[in-house]
C-alpha positions as CSV (number, residue, x, y, z in Angstrom):
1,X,-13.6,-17.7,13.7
2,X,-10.3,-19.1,12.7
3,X,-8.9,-17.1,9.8
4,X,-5.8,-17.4,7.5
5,X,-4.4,-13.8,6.2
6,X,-1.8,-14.5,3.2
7,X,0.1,-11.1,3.3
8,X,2.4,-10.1,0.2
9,X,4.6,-8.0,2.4
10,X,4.9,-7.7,5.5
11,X,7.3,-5.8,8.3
12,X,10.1,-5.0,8.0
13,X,9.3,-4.4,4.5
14,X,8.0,-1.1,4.4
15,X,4.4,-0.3,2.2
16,X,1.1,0.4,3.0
17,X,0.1,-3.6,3.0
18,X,2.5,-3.8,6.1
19,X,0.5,-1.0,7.7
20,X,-2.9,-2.6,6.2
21,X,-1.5,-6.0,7.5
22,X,-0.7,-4.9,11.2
23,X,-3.7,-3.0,11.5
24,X,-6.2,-5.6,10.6
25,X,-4.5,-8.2,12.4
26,X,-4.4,-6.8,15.4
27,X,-8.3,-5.8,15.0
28,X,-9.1,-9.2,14.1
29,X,-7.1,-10.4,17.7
30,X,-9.0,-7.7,19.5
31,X,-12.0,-9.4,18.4
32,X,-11.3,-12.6,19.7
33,X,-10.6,-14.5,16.0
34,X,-7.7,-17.3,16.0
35,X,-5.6,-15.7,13.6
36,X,-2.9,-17.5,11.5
37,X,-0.6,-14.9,8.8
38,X,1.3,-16.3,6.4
39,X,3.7,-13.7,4.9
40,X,5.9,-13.8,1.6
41,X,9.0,-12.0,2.1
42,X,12.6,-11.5,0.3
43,X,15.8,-12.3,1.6
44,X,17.9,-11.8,-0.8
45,X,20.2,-8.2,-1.3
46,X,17.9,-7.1,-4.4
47,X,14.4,-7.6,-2.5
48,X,16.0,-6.0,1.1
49,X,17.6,-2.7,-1.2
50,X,14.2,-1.9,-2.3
51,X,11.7,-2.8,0.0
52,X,13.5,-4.3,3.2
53,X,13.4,-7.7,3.9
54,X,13.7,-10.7,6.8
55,X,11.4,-12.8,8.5
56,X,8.2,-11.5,9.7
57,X,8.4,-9.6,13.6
58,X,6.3,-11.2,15.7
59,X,2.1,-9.9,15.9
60,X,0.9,-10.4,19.4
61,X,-1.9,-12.7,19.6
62,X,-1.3,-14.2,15.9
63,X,0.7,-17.2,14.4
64,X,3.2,-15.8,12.4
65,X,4.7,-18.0,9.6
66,X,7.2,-15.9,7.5
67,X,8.1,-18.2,4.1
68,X,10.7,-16.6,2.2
69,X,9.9,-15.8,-1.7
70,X,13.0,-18.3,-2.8
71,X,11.3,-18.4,-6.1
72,X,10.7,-14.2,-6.7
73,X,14.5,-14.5,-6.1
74,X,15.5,-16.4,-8.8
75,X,15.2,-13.5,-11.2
76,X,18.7,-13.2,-12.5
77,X,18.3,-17.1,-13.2
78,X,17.7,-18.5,-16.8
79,X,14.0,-18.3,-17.2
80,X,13.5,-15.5,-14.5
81,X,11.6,-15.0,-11.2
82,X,9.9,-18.5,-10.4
83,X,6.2,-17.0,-9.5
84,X,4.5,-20.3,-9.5
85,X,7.3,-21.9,-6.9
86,X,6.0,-19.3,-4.1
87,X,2.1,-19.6,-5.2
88,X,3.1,-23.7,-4.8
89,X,4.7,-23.2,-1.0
90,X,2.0,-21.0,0.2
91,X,-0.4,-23.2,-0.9
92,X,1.2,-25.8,1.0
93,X,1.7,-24.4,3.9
94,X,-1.8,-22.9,4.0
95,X,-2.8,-26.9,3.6
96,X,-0.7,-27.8,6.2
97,X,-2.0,-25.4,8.8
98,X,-5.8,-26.6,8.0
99,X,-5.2,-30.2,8.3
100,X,-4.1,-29.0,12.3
101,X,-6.6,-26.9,12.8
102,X,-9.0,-25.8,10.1
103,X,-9.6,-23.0,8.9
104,X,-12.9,-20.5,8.3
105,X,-12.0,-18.0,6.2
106,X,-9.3,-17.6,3.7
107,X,-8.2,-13.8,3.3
108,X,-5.2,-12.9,0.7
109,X,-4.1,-9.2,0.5
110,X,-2.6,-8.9,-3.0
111,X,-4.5,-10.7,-6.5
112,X,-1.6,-12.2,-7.9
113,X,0.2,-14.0,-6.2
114,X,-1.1,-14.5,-2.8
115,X,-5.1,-14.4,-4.2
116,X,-4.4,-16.8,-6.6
117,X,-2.2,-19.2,-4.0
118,X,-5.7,-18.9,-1.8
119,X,-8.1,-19.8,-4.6
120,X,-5.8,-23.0,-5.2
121,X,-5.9,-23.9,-1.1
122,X,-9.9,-23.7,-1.4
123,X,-9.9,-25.9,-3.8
124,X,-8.9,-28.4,-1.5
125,X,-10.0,-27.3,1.6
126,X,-13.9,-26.2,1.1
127,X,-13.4,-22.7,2.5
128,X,-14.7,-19.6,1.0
129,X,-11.9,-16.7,0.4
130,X,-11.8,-13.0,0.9
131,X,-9.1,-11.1,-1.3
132,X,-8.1,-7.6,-1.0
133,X,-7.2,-5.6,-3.9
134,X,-4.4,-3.1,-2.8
135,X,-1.9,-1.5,-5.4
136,X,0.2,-2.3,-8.1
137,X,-2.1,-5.9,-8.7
138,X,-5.1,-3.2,-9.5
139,X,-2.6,-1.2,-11.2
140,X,-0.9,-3.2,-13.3
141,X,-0.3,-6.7,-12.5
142,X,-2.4,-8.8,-15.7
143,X,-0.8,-6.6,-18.1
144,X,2.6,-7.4,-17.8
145,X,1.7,-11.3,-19.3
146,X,-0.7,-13.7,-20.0
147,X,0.1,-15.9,-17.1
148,X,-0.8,-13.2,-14.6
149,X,-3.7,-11.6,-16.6
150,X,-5.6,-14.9,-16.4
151,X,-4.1,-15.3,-12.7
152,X,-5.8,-11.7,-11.9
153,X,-8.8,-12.8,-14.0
154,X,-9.3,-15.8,-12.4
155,X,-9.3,-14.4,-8.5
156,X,-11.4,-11.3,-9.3
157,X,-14.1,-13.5,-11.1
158,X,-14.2,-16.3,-8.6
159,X,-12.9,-15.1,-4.6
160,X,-16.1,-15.2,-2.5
161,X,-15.3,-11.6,-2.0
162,X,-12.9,-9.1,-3.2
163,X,-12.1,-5.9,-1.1
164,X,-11.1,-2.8,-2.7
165,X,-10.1,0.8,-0.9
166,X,-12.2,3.2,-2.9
167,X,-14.4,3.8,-5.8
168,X,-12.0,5.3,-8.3
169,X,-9.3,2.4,-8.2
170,X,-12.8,0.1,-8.8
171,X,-13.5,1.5,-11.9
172,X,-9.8,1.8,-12.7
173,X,-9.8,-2.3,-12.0
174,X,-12.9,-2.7,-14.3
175,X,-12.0,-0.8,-17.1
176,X,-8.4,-2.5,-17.6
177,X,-9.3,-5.8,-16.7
178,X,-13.2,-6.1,-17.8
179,X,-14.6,-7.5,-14.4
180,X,-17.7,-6.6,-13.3
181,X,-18.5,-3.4,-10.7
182,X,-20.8,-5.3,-8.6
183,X,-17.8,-7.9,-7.4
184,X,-16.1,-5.3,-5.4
185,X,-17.3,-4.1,-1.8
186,X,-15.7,-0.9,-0.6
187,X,-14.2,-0.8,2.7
188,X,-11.7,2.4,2.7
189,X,-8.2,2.9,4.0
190,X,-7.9,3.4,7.6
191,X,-5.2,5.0,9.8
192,X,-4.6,4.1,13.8
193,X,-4.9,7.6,14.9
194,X,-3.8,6.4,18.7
195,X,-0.3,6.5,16.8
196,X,-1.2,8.9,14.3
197,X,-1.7,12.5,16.1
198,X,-0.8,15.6,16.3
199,X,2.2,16.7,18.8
200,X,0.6,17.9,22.4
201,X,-0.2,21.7,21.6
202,X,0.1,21.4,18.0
203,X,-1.8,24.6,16.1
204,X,-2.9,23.6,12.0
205,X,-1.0,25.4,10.2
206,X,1.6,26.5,12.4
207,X,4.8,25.8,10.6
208,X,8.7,26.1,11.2
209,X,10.4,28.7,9.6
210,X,11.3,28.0,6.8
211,X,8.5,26.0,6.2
212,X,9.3,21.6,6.4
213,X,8.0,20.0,3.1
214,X,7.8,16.0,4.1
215,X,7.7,12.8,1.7
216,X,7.5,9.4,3.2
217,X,6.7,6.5,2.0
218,X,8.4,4.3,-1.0
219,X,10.8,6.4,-3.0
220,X,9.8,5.3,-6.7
221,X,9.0,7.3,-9.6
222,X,5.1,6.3,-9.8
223,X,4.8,7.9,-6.6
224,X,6.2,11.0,-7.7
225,X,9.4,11.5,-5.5
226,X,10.9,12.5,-8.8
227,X,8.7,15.0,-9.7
228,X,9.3,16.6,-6.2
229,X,12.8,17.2,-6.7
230,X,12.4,19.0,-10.0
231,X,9.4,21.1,-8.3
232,X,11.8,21.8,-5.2
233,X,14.3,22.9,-7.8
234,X,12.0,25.3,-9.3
235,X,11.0,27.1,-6.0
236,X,14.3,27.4,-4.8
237,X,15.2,29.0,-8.1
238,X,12.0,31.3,-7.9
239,X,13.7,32.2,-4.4
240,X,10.8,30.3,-2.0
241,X,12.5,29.0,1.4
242,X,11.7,25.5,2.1
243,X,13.4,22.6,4.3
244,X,13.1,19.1,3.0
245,X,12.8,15.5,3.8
246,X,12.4,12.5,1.9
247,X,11.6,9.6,3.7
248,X,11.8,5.7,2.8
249,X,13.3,3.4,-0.1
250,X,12.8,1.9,-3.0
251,X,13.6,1.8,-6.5
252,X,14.6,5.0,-6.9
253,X,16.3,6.1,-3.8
254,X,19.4,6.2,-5.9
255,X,17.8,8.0,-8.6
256,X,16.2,10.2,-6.4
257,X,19.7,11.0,-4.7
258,X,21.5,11.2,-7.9
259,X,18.6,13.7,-8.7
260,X,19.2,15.9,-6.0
261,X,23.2,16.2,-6.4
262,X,22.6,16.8,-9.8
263,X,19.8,20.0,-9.0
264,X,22.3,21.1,-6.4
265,X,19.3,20.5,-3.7
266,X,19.6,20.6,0.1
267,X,17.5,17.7,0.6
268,X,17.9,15.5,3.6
269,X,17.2,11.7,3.0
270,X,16.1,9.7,5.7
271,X,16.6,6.0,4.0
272,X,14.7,2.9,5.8
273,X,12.3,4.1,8.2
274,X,10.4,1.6,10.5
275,X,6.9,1.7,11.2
276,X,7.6,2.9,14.8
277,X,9.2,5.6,13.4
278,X,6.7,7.2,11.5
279,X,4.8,9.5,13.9
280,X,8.0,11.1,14.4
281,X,9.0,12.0,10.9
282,X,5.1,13.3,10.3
283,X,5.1,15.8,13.6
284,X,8.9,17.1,12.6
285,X,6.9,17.9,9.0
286,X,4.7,20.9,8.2
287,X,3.3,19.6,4.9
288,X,3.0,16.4,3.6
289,X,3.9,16.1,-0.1
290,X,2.3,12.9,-2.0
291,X,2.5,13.4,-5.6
292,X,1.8,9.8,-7.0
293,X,0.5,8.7,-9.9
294,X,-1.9,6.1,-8.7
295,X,-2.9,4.6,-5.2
296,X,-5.0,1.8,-4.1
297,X,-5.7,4.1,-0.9
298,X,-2.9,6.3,0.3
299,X,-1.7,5.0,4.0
300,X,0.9,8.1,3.5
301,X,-1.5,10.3,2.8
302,X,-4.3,9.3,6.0
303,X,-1.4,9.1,8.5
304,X,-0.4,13.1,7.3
305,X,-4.3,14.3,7.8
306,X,-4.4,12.3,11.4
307,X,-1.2,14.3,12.3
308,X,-2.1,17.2,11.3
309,X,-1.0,18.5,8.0
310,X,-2.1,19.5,4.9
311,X,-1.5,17.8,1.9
312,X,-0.2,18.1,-1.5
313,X,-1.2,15.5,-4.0
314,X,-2.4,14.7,-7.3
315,X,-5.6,14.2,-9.2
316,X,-5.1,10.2,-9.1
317,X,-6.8,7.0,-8.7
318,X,-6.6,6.3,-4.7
319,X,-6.5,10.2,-3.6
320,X,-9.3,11.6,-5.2
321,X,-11.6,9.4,-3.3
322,X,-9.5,10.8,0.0
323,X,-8.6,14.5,-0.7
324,X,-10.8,17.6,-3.0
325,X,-8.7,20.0,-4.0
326,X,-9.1,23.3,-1.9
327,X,-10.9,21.8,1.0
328,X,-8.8,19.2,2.4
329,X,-5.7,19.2,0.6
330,X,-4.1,20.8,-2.6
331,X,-4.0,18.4,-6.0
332,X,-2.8,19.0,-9.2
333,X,-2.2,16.7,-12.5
334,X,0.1,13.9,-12.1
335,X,3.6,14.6,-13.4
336,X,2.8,18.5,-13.7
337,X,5.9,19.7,-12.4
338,X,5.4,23.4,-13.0
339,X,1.7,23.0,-11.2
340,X,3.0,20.8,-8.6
341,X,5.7,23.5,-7.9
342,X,2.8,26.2,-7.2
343,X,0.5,24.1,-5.3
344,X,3.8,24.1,-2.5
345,X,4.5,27.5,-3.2
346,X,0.7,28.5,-2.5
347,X,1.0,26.0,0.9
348,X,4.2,27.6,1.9
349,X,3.2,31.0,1.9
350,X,-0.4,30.8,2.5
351,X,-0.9,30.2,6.9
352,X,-4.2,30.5,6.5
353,X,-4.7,27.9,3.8
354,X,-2.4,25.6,5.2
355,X,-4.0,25.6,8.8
356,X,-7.8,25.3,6.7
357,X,-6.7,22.5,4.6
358,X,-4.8,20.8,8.3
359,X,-8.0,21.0,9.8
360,X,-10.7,19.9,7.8
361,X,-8.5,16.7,7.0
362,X,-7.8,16.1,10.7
363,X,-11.5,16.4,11.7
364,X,-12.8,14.6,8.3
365,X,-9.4,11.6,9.0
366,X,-11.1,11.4,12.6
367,X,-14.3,10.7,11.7
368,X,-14.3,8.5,8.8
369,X,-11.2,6.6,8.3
370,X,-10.3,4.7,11.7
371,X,-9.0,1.1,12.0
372,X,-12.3,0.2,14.3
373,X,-14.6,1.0,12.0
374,X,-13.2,-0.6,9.1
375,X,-12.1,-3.6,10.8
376,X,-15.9,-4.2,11.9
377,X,-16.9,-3.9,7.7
378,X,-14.0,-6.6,7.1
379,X,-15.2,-8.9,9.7
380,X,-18.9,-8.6,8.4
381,X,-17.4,-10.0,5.3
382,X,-15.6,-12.4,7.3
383,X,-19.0,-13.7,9.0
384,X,-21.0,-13.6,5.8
385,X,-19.1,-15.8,4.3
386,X,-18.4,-18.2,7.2
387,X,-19.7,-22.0,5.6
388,X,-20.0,-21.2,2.1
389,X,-18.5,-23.4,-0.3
390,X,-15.7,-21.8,-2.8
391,X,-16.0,-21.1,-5.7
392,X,-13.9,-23.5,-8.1
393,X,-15.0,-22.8,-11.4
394,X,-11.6,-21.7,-12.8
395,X,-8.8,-23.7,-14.9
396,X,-5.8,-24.2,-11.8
397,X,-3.5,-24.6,-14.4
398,X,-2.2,-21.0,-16.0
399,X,0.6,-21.1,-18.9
400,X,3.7,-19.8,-18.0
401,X,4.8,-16.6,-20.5
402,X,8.3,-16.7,-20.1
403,X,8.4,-12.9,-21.2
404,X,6.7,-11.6,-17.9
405,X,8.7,-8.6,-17.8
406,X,8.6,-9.1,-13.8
407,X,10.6,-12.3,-14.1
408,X,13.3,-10.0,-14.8
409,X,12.6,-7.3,-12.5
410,X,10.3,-8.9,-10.0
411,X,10.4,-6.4,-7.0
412,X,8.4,-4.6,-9.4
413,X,5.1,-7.4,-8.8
């Protein structure tokens, strides 16, 4: 098949679509699909401080067109971030590359804007489209304006498919946005455990001393990496030894540093991290701390059970449907400080809970969430759909609310 993946963001911007992105793409290769990516991505000093940004890296066996988000860059111009400019030039390119060659299958990761860019391709092209739901556009994209809460509307109610990582951020989806449960089909997160493993000789549970508490991933408030701070400050005050790392950027890595000078914490931050540096930072680590609000499916938190740690999370959309509390992992409320401060303190001086909670996720990670087996449900979809007609019974035109908050602050969308 010959198949179009419209990524929101890609490397070397790091999130868990660029991990979803990679993975999938080169599963899709490895299957034998022509495969053509077109990828958003920001190039201006606001868009690289919080998420990284450049042209797309080369995927081995794919067309790679990167198309920078000129429009998403326009924020601090009068009337804001020009949304509909980007939806317009991926549309156009996606045109472009099906009058050379056509296409099968259309797949967007992301509703708004890359689902809705797809919707408006089909239109013209015939082809049916696939969108994955992954994050903040399940979250919260729709309710920051009416222009993207009839965008949203519009691809959940009319893609050919819509893909979704778990069963909790479903409901989540159909309770603030009123579409219907049956539209979603469940493939999970994956990991690629050939990068993802433990160290050669590692023991679960086995942990430096004093023990390493790890956070990686993007350094924002929703994903707790404040909350971690304030719970490191309350151990060290209670006199528990701990060594800590937090790992990434985003739009609080300043915050998050400020935090930390102003706790008095010994707290070493890592900044970017590339992909290829991941493994690394996860087998230097002896628990993985993930205490986020919400989660499409935690990448963060699969890659830390494939290398071997336990986990300390939160009772929250995306995790629960990954982690139970006491078996696999420790959870607490979100934004429970206090509690999130015992669930480390019970992981740093518990060995044999730590090395329980390591190896049941490591075995359970093994078996059930691997790029191979996922990548065969997505290209089921793929195949199912293959010469169905799309369907276009949607308004193209959306009205333009010019008081989008994300016009002003788009890295947030």
């Amino acid at each position: 098949m010959r198949i179009l993946f419209c990524s929101r963001r890609f490397f070397p911007a790091i999130s868990g679509m660029s991990v979803y992105a990679v993975n999938l793409l080169r599963q899709l290769v490895a299957a034998g699909h022509d495969v053509t990516m077109v990828s958003q991505y920001r190039g201006d000093a606001a868009g690289t401080r919080v998420y990284g940004g450049g042209p797309p890296p080369e995927v081995p066996g794919v067309t790679v067109i990167g198309r920078q988000s000129l429009g998403e860059e326009a924020f601090a111009e009068p009337g804001g971030a020009d949304f509909e400019r980007d939806v317009d030039d991926m549309v156009q390119v996606i045109l472009a590359e099906h009058r050379r060659k056509p296409f099968d299958v259309l797949h967007a990761q992301y509703g708004y804007p890359n689902g809705w860019a797809v919707l408006l391709a089909a239109r013209e092209i015939g082809v049916p489209t696939v969108v994955s739901i992954q994050g903040g556009d399940g979250h919260w994209v729709g309710s920051c304006c009416e222009t993207h809460r009839l965008g949203m509307l519009n691809v959940l109610n009319h893609a050919n498919a819509l893909l979704i990582g778990c069963e909790s951020f479903a409901q989540e989806v159909v309770e603030r946005l009123g579409v219907a449960r049956n539209r979603f089909t469940i493939v999970p997160g994956a990991v690629d455990t050939t990068r993802f493993h433990p160290a050669q000789g590692h023991v679960p549970g086995a942990a430096a001393d004093p023990v390493r508490l790890l956070y990686h991933g993007r350094v924002d408030r929703r994903k707790g990496a404040l909350d971690m701070l304030e719970a490191l400050a309350i151990l060290r005050d209670a006199g528990v030894p701990f060594a800590a790392t937090l790992s990434g950027i985003g739009p609080d890595y300043d915050s998050s540093r400020e935090l930390a000078a102003k706790l008095g914490l010994d707290v070493r931050f890592t900044g970017y991290a590339d992909y290829a540096a991941a493994p690394a930072l996860y087998r230097e680590a002896d628990v993985f701390v993930s205490p986020t609000y919400a989660e499409g499916f935690s990448n963060t938190i699969l890659e830390a059970m494939a290398s071997g740690l336990p986990s300390v999370a939160c009772h929250a959309v995306g995790v629960v449907d990954c982690l139970r509390d006491g078996e696999n992992g420790l959870l607490v409320q979100p934004g429970d400080v206090p509690a999130l401060a015992g669930a480390l303190r019970r992981v740093i001086e518990d060995a044999p809970l730590r090395a329980r909670l390591a190896a049941t996720a490591l075995e359970e990670c093994r078996r059930t969430y691997s790029w191979e087996a996922v990548g065969r449900q997505i290209m089921d979809v793929h195949a199912e759909l293959r010469g169905r007609r799309p369907d276009t019974g949607f308004d193209p035109a959306l009205p333009r609310d010019p008081d989008c908050r994300f016009r002003a602050a788009p890295h947030l969308l």
